[in-house]
C-alpha positions in Angstrom: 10.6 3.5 20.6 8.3 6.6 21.3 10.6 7.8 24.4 14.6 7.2 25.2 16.3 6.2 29.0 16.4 2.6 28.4 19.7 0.7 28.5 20.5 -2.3 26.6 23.1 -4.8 26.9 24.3 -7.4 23.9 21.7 -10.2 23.7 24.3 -12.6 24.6 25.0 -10.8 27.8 23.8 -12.8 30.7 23.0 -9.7 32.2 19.8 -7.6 31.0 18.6 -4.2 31.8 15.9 -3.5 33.9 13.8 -0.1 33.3 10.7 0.8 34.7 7.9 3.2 32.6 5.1 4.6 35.1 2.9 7.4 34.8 4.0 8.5 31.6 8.4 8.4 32.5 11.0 5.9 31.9 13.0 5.3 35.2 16.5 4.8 35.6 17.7 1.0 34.7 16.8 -1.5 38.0 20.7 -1.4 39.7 19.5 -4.2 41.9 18.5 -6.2 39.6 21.7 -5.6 37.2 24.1 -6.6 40.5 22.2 -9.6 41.1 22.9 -10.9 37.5 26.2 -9.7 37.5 26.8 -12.1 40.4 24.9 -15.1 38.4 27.6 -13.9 35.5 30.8 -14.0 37.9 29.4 -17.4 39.0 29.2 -19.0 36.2 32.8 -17.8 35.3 33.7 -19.3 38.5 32.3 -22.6 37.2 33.9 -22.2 34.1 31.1 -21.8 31.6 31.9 -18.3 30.9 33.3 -17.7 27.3 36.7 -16.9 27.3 36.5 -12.8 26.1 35.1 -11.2 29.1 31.2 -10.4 29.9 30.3 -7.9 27.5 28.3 -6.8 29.9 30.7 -5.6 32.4 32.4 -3.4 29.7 30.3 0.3 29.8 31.0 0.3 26.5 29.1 -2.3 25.5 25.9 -0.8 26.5 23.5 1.1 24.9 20.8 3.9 25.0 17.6 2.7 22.8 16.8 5.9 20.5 13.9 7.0 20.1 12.7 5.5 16.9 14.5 2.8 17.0 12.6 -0.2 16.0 12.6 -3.5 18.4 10.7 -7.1 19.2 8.8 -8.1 21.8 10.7 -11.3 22.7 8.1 -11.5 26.0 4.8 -10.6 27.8 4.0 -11.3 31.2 1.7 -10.2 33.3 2.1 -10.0 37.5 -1.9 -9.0 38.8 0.3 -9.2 42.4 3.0 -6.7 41.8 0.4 -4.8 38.9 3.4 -5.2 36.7 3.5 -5.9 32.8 6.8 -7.1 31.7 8.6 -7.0 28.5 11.6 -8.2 27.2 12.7 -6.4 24.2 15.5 -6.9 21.7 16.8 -4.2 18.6 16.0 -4.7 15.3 18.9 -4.0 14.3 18.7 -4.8 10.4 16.2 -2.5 10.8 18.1 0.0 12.2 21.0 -0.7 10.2 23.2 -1.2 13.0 26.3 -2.3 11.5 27.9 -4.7 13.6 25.0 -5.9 14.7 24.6 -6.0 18.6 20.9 -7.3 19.1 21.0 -5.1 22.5 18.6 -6.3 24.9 16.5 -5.2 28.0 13.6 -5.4 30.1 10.7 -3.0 30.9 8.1 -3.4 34.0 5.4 -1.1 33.1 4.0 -0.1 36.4 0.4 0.4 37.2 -0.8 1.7 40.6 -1.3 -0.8 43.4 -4.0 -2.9 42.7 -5.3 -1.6 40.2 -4.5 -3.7 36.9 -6.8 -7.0 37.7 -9.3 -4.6 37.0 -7.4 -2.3 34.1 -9.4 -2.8 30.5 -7.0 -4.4 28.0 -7.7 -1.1 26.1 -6.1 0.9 28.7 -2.7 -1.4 29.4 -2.3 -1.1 25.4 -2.5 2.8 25.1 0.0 2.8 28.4 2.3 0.2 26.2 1.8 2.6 23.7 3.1 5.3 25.2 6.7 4.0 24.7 6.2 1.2 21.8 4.2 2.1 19.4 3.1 -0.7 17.3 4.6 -1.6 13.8 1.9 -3.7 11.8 4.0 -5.1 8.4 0.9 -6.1 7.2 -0.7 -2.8 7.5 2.5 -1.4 6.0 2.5 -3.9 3.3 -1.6 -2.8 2.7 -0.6 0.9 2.6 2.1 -0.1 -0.2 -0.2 -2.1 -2.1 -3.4 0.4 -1.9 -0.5 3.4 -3.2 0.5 1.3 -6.0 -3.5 0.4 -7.1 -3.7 3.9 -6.6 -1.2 4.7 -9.1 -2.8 2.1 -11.0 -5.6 3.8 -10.9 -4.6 6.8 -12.1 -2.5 5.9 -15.1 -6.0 3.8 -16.0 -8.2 6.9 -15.7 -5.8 8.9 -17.2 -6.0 6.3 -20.2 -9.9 6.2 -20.3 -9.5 9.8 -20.4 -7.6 10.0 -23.2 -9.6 8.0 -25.1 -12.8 9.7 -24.3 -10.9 12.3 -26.0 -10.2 10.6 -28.5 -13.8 9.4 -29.1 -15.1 12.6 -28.8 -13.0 14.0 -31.6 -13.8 11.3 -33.6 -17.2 11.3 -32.6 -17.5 15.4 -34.2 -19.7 15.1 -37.3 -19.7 18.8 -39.1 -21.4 20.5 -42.1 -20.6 18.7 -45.7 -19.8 15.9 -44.4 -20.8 12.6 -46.7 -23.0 9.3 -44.7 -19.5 7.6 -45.1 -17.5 10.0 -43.5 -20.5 10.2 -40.6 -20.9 6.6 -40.2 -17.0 6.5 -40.0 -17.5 8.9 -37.0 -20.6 7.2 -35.4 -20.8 4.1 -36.7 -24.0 2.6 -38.0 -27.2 4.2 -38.0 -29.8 2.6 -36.1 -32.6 4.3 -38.3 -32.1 5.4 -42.1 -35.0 7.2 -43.8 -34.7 8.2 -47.5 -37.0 11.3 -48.2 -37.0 12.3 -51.8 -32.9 14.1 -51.5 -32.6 14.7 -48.1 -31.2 11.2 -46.1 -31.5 11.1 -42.3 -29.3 8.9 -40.0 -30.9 8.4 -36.6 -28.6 7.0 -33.5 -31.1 6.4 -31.1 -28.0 5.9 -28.5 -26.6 8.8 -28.9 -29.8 10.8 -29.4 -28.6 12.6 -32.6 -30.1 12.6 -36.0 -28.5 13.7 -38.9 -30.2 14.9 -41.9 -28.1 15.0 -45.3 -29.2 16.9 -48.3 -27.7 16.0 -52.3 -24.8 13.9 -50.1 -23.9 16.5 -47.5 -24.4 16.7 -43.7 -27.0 19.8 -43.6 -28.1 19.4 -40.1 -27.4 17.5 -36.8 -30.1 17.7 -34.2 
């Protein structure tokens, strides 16, 4: 619910509220409409298939102001090109709103366009109108949003690892003076290329780009 004024009445009520949004404004609750089904409500009493506890409707009591915020369905759409009306039935969500009882509070809303004008209305336009008091919930989209934070967080904790471990490579990685070739090919692994020059030894790691030259058994230089 984006804007409050409409009344709703228990969803077994045979009676339902009737509001009316138009340019913008939610109109006070159809009072024709409501006496005419509060005559359907007394006849049916009168042919006894009333309930026995009195029409919830009747009691003021029983009805109630839709919040805004509040969260309902759409339990119907129709469309009058004649009267350039666009009806909906709505009903509370209330485990949604954690309405405790629950009431399921009903009513109706004629979204009225001006006259003779919504045969030729884009869909586009009649949605941003309806949007203007409902805007619209999409669980899936909600569900999406939950499941791309979560990757996210995934995500992170994963660079976060690879990061560590780059660390952790790098500092392995470190060769430094006086090291031995054991100790370097502990660090880098295997050379790709090994010369033997008289007493100097030279690694080469043709990956890495580095060559390391070792003189009576000690790292002497790293190019």
């Amino acid at each position: 619910m984006q804007k409050g004024g409409i009344v709703g009445t228990p969803y077994k009520s045979v009676t339902t509220r009737t509001a009316t949004f138009q340019d913008g404004t939610v109109h006070a609750s159809d009072i024709a409409h409501n006496n005419a089904a509060q005559k359907v409500g007394k006849l049916f009493c009168g042919l006894k298939k009333c309930p026995t506890t009195p029409d919830a409707a009747s009691d003021e009591n029983a009805t109630k102001f839709f919040k805004v915020g509040d969260k309902i369905y759409a339990t119907k759409i129709d469309v009058n090109n004649d009267k350039d009306q666009v009806v909906m039935g709505i009903v509370a969500c209330d485990t949604c709103n954690k309405t405790d009882p629950p009431t399921y509070n009903k009513a109706n809303v004629v979204f009225q366009f001006a006259k003779g004008s919504l045969a030729s209305t884009p869909a586009s336009t009649i949605e941003d109108t309806i949007g203007q008091l409902f805007s619209i919930s999409d669980n899936n989209s909600d569900q999406g949003n939950q499941q791309q934070s979560q990757n996210q967080q995934q995500n992170q904790g994963q660079g976060q690892g690879q990061q560590q471990q780059q660390q952790q490579q790098t500092e392995t990685q470190t060769v430094q003076m006086g090291m031995t070739p054991d100790q370097v090919i502990g660090a880098l692994g295997k050379p790709d290329q090994q010369f033997n020059v008289g007493p100097k030894q030279i690694f080469v790691y043709k990956t890495a780009g580095v060559k390391v030259t070792f003189f009576g058994g000690k790292v002497v230089d790293v190019q």
